[in-house]
N, C-alpha and C positions, 0 to 999 in steps of 0.2 A: 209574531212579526216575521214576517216572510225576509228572505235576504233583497229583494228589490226594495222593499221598504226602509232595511235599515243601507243600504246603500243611498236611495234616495234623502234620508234625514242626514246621512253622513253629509253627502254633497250641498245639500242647504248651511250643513253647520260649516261648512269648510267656505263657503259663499259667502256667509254672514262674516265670518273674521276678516276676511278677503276685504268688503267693504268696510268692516269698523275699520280694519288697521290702516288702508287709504285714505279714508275722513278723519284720523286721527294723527297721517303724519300730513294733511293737507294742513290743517288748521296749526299745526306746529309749522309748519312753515310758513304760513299767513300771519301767527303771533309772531314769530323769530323777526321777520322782514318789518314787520308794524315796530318794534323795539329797537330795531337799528335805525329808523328813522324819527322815532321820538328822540333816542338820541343822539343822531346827527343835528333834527333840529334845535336841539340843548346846547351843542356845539357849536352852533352858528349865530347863536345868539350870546352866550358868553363871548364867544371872538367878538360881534356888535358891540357890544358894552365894555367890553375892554379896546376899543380904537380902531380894531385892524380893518383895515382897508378892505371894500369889497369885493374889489379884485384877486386879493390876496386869500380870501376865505374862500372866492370860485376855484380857485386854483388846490384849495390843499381841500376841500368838500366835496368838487365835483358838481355843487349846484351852479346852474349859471347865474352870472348878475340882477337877471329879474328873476330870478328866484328868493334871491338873498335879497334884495329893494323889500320885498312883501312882509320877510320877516322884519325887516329895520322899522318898517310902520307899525306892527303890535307893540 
């Protein structure tokens, strides 16, 4: 094996981790973000079911009113 060759296998290998480690902290972040919004929507439907006012759930959620209407109908 010549030294261009093992240069060249080096830079494939250093390529290759390059993309696993960005598709692996993409997808971490894509699950992170999916899990904060299951459990906001957890959150906003427990506030439903215990009374509180829609308004009052936009306000401490951050969804807006016809956000929160959609969940009240499931």
């Amino acid at each position: 094996m010549s030294i261009f060759e093992y240069n060249k296998e080096e830079e494939e290998r250093k390529l290759r981790k390059a993309e696993y480690e960005a598709g692996y902290d993409s997808g971490y972040d894509l699950g992170r973000k999916e899990g904060i919004e299951e459990n906001m929507r957890k959150i906003v439907c427990a506030m439903l079911a215990s009374g509180e006012m829609i308004e009052k759930i936009a306000q401490y959620t951050g969804y807006s009113v016809q956000e929160i209407e959609k969940f009240n109908v499931k």
